[in-house]
C-alpha positions as CSV (number, residue, x, y, z in Angstrom):
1,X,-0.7,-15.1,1.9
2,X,-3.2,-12.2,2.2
3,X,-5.3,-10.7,-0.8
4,X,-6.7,-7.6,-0.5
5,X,-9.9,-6.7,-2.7
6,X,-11.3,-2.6,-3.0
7,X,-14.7,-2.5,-4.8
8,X,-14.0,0.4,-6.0
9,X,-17.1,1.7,-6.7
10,X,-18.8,0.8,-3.3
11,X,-15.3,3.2,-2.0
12,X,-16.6,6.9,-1.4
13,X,-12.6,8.0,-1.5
14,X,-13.3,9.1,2.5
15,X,-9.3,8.1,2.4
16,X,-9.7,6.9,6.3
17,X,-8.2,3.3,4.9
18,X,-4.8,5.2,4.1
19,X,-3.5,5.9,7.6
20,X,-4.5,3.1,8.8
21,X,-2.6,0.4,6.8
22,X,0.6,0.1,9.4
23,X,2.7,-0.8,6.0
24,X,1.5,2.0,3.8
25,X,-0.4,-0.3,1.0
26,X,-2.6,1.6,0.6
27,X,-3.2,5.1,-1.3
28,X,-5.7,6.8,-3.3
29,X,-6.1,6.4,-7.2
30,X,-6.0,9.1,-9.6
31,X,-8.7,7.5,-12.1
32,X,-12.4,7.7,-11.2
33,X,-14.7,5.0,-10.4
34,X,-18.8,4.8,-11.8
35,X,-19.5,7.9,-9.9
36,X,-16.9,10.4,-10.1
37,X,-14.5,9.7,-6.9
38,X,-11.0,9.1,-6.6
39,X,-11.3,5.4,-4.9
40,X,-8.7,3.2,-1.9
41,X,-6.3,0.9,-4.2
42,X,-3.6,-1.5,-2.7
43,X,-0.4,-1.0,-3.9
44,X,0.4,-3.8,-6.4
45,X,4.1,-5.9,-4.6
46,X,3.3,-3.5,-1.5
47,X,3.0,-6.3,1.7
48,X,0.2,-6.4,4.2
49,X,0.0,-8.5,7.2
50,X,-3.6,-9.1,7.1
51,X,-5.0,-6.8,10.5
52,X,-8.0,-5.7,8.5
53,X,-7.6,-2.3,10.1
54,X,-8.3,-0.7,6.6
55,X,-11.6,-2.8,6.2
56,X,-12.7,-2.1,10.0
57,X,-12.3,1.8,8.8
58,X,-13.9,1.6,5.8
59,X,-17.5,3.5,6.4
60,X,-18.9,1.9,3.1
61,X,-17.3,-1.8,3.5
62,X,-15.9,-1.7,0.1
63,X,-12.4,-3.3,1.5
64,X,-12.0,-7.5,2.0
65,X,-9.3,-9.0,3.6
66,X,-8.7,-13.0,2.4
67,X,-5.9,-15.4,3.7
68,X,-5.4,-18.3,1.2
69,X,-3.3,-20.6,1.4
């Protein structure tokens, strides 16, 4: 199983996670974080196969991948 985690306010809503999520988990929020941007979520039921491309794009490294077990 994979867990993704967006600290959203370390996210500067640059969006350059979105395209690269090959299932489409990800999108961008329409609440603010601490400083006034629309931040990265991941799709709550949405799958994701673990390829950390989002988290290699991410500028700010606000995205973590995790396999558990």
């Amino acid at each position: 199983m994979v867990v993704v985690k967006i600290n959203k306010n370390l996210c500067k809503g640059c969006e350059l996670c979105v395209p690269f999520c090959p299932h489409s988990s990800i999108e961008m929020s329409r609440s603010l974080n601490d400083y006034g941007l629309h931040t990265a979520y991941f799709k709550k039921g949405y799958p994701c196969n673990g390829c950390r491309d989002c988290a290699i794009m991410c500028p700010e490294a606000a995205i973590e991948i995790f396999h558990v077990q």
